[in-house]
PyMOL Python script that loads the backbone (N, CA, C, O; Angstrom):
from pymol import cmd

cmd.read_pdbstr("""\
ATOM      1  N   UNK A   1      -9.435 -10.538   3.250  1.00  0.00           N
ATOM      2  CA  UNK A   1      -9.503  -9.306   2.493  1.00  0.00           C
ATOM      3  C   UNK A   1     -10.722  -9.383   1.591  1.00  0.00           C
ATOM      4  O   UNK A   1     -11.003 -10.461   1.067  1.00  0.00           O
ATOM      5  N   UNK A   2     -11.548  -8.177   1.356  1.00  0.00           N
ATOM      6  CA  UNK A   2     -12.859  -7.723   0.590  1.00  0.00           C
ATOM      7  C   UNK A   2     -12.414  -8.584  -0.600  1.00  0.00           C
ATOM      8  O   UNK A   2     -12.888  -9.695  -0.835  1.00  0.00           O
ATOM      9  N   UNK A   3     -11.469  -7.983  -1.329  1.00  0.00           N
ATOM     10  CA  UNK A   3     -10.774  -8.341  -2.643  1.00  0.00           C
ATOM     11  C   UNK A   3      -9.386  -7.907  -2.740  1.00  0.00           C
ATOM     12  O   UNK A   3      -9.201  -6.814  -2.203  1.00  0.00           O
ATOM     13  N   UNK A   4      -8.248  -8.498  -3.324  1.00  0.00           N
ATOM     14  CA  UNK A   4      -7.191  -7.909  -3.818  1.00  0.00           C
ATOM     15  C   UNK A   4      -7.272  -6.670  -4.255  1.00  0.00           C
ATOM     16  O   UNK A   4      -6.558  -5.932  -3.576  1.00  0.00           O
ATOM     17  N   UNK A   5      -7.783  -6.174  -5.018  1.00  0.00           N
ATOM     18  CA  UNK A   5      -7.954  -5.066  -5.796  1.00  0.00           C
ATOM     19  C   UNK A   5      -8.352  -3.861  -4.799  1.00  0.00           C
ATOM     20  O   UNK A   5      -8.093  -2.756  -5.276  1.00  0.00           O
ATOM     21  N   UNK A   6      -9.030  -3.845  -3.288  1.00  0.00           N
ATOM     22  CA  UNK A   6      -8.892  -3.052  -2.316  1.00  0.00           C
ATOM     23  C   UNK A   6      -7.794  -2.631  -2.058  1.00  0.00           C
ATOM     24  O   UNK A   6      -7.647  -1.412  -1.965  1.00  0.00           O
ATOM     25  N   UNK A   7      -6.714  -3.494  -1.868  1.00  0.00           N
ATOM     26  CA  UNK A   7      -5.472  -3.149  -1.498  1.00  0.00           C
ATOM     27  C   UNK A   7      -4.282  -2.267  -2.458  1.00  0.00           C
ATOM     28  O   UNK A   7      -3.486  -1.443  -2.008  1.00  0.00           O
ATOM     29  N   UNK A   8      -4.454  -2.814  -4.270  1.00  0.00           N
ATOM     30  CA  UNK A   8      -3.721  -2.437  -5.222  1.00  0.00           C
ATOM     31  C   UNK A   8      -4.263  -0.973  -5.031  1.00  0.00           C
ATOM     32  O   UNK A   8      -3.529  -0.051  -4.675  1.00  0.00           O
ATOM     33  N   UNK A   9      -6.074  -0.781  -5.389  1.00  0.00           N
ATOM     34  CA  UNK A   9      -6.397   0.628  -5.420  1.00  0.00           C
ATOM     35  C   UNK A   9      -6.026   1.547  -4.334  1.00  0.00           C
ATOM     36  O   UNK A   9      -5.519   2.648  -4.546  1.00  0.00           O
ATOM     37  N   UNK A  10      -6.265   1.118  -3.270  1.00  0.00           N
ATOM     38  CA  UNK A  10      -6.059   1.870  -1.930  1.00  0.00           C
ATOM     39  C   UNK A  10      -4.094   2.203  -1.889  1.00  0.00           C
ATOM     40  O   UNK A  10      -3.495   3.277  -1.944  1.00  0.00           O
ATOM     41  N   UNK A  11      -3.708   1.167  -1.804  1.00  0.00           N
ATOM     42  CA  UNK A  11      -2.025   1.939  -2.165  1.00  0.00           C
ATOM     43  C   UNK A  11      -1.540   2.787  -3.183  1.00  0.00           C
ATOM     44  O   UNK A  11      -0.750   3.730  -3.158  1.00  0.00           O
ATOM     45  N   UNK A  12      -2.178   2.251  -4.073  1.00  0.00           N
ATOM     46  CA  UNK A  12      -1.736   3.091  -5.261  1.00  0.00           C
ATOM     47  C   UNK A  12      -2.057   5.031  -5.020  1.00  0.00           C
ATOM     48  O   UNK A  12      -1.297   5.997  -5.071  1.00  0.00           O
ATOM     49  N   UNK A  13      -3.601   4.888  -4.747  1.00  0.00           N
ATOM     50  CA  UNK A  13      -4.076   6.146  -4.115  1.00  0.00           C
ATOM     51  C   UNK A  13      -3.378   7.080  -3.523  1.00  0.00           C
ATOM     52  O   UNK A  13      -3.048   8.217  -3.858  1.00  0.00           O
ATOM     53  N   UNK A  14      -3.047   5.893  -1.806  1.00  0.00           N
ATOM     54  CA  UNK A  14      -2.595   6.866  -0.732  1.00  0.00           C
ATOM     55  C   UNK A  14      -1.346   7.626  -1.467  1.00  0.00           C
ATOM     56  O   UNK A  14      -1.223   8.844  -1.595  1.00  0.00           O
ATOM     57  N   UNK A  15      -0.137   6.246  -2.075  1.00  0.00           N
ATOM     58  CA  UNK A  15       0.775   6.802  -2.388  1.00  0.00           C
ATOM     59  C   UNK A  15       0.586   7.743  -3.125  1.00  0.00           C
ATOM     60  O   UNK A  15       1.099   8.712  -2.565  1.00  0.00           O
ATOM     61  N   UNK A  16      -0.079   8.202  -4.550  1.00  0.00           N
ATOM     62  CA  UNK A  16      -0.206   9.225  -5.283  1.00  0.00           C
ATOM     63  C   UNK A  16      -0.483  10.982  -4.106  1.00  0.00           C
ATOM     64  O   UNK A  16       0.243  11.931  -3.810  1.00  0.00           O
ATOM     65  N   UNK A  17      -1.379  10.733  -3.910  1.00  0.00           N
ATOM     66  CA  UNK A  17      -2.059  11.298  -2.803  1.00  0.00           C
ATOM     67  C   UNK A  17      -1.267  12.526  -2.146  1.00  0.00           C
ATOM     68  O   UNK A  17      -1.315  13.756  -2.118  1.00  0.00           O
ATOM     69  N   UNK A  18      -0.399  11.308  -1.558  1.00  0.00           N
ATOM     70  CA  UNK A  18       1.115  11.566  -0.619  1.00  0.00           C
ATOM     71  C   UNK A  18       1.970  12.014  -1.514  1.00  0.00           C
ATOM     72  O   UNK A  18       2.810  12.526  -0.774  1.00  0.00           O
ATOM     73  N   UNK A  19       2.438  12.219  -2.863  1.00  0.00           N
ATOM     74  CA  UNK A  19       3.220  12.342  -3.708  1.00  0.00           C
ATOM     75  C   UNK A  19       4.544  11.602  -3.194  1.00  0.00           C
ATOM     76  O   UNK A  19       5.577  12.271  -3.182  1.00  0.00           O
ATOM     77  N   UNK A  20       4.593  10.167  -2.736  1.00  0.00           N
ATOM     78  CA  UNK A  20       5.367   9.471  -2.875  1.00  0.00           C
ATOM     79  C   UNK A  20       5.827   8.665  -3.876  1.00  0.00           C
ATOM     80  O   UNK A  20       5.000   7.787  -4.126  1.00  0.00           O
ATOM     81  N   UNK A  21       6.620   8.616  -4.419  1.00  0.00           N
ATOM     82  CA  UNK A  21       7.371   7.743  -5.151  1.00  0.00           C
ATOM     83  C   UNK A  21       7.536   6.360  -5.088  1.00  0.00           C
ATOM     84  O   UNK A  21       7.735   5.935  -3.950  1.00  0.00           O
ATOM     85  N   UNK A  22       7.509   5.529  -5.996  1.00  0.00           N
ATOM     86  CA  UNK A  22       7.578   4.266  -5.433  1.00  0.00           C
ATOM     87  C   UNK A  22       8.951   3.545  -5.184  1.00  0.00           C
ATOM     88  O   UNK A  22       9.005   2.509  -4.522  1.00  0.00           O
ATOM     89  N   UNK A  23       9.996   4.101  -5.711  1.00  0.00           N
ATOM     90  CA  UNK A  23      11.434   4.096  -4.872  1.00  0.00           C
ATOM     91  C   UNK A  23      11.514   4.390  -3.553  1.00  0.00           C
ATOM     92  O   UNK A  23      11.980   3.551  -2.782  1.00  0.00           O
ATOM     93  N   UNK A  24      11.075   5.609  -3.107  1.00  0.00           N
ATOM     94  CA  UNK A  24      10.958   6.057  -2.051  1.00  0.00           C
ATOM     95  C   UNK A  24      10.077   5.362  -0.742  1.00  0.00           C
ATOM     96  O   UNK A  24      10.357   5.485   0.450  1.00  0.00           O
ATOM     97  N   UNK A  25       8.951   4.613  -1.322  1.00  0.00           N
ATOM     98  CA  UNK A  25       8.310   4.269  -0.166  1.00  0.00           C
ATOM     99  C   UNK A  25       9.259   2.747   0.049  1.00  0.00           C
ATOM    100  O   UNK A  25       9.615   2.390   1.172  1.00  0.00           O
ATOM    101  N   UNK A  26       9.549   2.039  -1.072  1.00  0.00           N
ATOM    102  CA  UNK A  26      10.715   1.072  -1.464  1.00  0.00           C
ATOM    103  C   UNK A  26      11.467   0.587  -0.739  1.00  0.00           C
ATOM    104  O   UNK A  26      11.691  -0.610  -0.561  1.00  0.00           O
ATOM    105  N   UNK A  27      12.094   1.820  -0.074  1.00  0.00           N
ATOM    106  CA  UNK A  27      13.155   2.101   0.493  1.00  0.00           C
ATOM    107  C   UNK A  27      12.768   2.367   1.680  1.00  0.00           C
ATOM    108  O   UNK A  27      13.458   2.031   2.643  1.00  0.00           O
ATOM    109  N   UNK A  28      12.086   2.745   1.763  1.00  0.00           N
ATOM    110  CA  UNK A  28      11.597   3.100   3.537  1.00  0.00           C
ATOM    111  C   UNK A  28      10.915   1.877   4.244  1.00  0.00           C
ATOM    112  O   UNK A  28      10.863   1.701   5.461  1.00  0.00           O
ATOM    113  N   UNK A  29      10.255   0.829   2.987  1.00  0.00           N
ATOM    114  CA  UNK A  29       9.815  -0.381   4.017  1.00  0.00           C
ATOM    115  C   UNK A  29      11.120  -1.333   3.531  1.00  0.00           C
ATOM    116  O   UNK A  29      11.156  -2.165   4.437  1.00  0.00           O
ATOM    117  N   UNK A  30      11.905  -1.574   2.859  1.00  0.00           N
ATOM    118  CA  UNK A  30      12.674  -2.208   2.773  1.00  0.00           C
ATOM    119  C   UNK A  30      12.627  -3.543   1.860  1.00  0.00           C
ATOM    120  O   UNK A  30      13.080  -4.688   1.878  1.00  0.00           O
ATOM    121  N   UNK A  31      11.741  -2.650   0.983  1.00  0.00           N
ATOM    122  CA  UNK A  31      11.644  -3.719  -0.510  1.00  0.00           C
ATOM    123  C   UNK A  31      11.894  -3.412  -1.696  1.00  0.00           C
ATOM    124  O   UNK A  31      11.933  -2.185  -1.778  1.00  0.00           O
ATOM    125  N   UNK A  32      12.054  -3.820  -2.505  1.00  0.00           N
ATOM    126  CA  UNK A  32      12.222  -3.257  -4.198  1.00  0.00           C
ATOM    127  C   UNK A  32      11.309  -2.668  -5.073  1.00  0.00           C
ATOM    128  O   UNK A  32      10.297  -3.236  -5.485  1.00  0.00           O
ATOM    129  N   UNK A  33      11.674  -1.469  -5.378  1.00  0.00           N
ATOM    130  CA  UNK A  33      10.615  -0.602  -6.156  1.00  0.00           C
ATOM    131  C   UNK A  33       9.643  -1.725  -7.112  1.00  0.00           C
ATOM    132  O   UNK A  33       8.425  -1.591  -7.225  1.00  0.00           O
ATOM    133  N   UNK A  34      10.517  -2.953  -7.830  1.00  0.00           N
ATOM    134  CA  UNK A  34       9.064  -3.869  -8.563  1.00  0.00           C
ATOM    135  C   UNK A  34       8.662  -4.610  -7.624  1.00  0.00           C
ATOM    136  O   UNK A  34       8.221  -5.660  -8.093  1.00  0.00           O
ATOM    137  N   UNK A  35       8.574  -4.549  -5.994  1.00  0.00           N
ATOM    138  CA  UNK A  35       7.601  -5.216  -4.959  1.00  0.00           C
ATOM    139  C   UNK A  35       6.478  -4.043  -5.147  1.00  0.00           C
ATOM    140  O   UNK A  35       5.339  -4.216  -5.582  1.00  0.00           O
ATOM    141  N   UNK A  36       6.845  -3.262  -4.876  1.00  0.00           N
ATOM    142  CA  UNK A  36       5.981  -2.058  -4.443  1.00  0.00           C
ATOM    143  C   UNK A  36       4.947  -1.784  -5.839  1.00  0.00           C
ATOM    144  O   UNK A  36       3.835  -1.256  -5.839  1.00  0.00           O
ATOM    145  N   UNK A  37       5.631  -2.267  -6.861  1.00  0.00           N
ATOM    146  CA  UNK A  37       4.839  -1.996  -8.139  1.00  0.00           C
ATOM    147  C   UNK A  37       4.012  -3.220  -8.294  1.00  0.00           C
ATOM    148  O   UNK A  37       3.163  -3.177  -9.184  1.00  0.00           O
ATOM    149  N   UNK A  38       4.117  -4.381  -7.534  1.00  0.00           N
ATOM    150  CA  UNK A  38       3.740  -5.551  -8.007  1.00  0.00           C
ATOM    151  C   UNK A  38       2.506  -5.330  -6.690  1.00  0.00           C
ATOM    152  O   UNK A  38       1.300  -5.472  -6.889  1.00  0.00           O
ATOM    153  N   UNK A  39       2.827  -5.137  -5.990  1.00  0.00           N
ATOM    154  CA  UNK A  39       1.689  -4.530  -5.146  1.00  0.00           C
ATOM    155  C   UNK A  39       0.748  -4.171  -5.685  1.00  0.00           C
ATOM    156  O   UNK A  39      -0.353  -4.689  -5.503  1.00  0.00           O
ATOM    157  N   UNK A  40       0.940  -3.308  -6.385  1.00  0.00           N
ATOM    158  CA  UNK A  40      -0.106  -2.289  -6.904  1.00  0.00           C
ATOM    159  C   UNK A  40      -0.521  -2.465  -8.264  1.00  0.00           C
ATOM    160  O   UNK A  40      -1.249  -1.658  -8.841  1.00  0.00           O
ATOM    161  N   UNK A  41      -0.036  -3.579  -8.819  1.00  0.00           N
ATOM    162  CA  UNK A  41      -1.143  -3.996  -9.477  1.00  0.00           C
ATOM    163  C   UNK A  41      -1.176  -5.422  -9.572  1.00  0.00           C
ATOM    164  O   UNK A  41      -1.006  -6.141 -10.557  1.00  0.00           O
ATOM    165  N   UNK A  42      -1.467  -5.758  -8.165  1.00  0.00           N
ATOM    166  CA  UNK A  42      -1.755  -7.223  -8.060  1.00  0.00           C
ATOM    167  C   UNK A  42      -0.963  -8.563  -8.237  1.00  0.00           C
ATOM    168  O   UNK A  42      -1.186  -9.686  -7.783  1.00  0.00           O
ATOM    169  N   UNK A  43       0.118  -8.044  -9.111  1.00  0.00           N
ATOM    170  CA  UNK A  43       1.174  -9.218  -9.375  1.00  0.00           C
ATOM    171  C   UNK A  43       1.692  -9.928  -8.325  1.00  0.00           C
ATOM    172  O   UNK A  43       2.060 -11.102  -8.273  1.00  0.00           O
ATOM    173  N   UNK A  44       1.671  -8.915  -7.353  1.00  0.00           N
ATOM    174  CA  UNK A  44       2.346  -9.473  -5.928  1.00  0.00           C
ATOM    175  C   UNK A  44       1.546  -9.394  -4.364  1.00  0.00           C
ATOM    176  O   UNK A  44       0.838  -8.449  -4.017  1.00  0.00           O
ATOM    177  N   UNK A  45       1.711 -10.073  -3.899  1.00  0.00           N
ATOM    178  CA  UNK A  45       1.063  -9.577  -2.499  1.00  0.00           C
ATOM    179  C   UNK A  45       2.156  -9.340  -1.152  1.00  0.00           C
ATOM    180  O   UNK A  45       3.178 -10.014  -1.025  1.00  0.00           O
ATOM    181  N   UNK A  46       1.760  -8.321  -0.240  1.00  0.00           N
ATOM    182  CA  UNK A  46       2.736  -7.998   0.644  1.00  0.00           C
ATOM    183  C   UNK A  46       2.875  -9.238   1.949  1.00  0.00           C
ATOM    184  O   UNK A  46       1.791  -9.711   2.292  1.00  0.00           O
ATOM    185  N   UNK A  47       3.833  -9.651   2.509  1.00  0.00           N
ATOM    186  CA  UNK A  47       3.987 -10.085   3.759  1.00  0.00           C
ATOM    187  C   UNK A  47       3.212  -9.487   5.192  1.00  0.00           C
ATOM    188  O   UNK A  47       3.469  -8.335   5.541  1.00  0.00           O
ATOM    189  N   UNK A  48       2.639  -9.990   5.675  1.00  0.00           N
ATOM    190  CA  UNK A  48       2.170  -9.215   6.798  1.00  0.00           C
ATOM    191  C   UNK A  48       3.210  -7.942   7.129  1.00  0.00           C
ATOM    192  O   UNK A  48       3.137  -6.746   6.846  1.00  0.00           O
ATOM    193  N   UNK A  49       4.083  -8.630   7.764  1.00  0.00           N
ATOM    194  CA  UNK A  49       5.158  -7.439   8.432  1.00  0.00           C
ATOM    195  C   UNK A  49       5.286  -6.150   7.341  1.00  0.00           C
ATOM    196  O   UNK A  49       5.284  -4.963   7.665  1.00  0.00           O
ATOM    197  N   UNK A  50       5.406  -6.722   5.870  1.00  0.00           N
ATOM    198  CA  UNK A  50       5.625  -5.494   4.766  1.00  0.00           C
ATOM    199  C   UNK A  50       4.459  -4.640   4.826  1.00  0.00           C
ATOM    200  O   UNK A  50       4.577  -3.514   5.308  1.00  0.00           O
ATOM    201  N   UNK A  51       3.274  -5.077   4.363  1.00  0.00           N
ATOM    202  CA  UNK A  51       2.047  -4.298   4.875  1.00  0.00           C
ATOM    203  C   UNK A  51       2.087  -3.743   6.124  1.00  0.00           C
ATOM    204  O   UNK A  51       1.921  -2.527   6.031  1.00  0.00           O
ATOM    205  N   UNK A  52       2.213  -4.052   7.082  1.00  0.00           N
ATOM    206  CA  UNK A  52       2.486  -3.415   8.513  1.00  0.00           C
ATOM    207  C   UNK A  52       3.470  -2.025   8.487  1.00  0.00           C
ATOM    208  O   UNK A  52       3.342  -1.096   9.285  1.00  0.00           O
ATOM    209  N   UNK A  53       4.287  -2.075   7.605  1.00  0.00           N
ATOM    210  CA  UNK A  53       5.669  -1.192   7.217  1.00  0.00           C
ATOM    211  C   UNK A  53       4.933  -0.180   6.103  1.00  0.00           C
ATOM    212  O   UNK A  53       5.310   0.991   6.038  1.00  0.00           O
ATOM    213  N   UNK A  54       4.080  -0.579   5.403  1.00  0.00           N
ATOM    214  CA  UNK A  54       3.785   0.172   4.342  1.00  0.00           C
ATOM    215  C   UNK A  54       2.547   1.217   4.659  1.00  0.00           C
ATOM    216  O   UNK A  54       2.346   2.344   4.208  1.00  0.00           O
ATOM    217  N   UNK A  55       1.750   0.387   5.653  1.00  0.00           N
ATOM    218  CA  UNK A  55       0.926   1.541   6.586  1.00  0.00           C
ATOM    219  C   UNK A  55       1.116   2.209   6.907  1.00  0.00           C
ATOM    220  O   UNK A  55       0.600   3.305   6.693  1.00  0.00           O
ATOM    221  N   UNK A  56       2.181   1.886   7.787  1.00  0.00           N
ATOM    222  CA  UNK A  56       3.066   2.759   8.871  1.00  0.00           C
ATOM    223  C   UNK A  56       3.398   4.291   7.973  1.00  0.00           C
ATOM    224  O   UNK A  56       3.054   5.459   8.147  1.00  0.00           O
ATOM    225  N   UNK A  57       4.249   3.576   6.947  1.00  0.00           N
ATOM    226  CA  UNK A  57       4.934   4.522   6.231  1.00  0.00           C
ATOM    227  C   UNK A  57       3.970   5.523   5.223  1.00  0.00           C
ATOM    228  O   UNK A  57       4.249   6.514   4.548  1.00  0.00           O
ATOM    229  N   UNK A  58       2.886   4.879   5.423  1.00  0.00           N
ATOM    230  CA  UNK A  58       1.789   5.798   4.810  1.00  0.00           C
ATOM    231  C   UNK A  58       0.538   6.653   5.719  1.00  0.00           C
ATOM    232  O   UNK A  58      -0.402   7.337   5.316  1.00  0.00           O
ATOM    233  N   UNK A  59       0.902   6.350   6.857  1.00  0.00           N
ATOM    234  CA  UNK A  59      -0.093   7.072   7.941  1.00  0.00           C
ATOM    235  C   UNK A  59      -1.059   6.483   8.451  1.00  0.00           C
ATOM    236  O   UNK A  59      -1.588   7.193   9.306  1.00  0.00           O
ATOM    237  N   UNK A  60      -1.635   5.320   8.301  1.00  0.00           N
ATOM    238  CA  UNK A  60      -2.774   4.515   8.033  1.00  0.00           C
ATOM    239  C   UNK A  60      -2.805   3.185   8.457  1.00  0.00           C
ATOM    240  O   UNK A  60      -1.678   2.772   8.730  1.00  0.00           O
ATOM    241  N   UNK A  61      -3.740   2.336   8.613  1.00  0.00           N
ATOM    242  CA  UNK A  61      -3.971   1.180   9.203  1.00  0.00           C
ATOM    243  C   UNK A  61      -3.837   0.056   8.317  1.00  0.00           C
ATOM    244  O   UNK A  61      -4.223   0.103   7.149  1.00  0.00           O
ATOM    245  N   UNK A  62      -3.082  -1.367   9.054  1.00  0.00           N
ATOM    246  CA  UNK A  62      -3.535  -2.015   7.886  1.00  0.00           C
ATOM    247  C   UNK A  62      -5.148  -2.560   7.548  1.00  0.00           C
ATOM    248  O   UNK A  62      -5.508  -3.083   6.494  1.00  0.00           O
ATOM    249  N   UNK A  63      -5.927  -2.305   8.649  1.00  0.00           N
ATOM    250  CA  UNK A  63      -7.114  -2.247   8.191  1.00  0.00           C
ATOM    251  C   UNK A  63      -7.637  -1.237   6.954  1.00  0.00           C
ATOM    252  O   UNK A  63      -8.620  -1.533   6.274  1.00  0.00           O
ATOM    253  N   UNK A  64      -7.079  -0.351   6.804  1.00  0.00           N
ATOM    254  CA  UNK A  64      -7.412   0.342   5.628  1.00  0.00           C
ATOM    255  C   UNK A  64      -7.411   0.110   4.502  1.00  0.00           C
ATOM    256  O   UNK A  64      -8.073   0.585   3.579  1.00  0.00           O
ATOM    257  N   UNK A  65      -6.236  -1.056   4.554  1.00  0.00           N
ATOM    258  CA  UNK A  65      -5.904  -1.843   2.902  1.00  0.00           C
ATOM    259  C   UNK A  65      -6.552  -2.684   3.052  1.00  0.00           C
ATOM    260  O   UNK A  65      -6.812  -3.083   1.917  1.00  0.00           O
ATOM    261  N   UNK A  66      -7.246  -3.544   4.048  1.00  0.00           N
ATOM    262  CA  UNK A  66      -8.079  -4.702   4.286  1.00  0.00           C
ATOM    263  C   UNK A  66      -9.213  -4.475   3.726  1.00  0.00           C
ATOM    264  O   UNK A  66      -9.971  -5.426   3.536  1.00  0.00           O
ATOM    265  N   UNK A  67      -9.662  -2.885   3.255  1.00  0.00           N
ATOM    266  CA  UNK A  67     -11.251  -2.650   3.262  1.00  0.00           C
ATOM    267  C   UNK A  67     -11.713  -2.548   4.491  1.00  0.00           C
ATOM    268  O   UNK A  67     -12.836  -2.059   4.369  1.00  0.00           O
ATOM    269  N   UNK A  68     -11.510  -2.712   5.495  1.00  0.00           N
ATOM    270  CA  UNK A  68     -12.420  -2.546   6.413  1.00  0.00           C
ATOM    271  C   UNK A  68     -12.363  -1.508   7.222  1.00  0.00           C
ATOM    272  O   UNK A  68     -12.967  -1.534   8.295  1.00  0.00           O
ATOM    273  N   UNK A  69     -11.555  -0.332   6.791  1.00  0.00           N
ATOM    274  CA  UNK A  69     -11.380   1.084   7.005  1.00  0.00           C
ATOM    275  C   UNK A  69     -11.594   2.166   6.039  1.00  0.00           C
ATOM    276  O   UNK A  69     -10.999   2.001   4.974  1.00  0.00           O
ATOM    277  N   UNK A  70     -12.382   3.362   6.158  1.00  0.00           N
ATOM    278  CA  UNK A  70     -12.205   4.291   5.025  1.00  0.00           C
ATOM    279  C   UNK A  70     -11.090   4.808   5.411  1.00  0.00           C
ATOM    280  O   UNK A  70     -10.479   4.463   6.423  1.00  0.00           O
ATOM    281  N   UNK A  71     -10.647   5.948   4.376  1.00  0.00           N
ATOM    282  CA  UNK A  71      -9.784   7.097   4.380  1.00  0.00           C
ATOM    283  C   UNK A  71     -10.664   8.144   3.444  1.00  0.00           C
ATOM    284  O   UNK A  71     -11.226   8.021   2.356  1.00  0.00           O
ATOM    285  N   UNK A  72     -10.505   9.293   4.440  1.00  0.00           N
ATOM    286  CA  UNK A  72     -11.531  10.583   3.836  1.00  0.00           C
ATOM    287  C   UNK A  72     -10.745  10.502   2.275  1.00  0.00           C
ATOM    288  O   UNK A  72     -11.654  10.565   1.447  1.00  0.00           O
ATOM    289  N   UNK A  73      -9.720  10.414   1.733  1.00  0.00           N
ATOM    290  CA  UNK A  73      -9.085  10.352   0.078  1.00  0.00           C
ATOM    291  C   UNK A  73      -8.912   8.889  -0.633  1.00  0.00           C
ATOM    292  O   UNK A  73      -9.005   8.796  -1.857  1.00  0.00           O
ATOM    293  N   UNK A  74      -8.750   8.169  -0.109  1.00  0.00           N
ATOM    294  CA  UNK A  74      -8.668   7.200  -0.706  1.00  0.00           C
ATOM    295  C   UNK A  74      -9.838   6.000  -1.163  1.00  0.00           C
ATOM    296  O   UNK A  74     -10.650   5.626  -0.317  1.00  0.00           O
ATOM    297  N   UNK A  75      -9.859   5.458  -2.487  1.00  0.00           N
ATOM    298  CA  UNK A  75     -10.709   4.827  -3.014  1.00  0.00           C
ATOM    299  C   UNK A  75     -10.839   3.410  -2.605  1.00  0.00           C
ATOM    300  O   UNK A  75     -11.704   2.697  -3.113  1.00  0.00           O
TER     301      UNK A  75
END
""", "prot")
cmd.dss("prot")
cmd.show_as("cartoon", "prot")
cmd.util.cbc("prot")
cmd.orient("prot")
């Protein structure tokens, strides 16, 4: 990965973006709203498979959180 901080900014984004919730996406990959928060600001990092789930659930690649994908909205 470019940097950690690709990944915190870029989720944080999509999710806003998406007007998802962070319960909601939580729940749909099958982790705890303070994973999903720890995500996003670095405290935590995702499991492959969770990232894989969190793409999914966001439309997008996990190359996109890697940096090595744009998204026309996301930073």
């Amino acid at each position: 990965m470019k940097d950690m901080t690709t990944l915190q900014k870029r989720l944080h984004c999509l999710r806003w973006e998406k007007g998802i919730k962070i319960q909601d996406l939580a729940k749909q990959v099958g982790v705890s709203a303070s994973a999903i928060s720890g995500y996003e600001t670095g405290r935590r990092t995702p499991s492959v498979d969770v990232l894989h789930k969190i793409a999914k659930a966001l439309g997008v690649t996990v190359d996109f959180f890697l940096g090595d994908e744009q998204h026309e909205h996301a930073g």
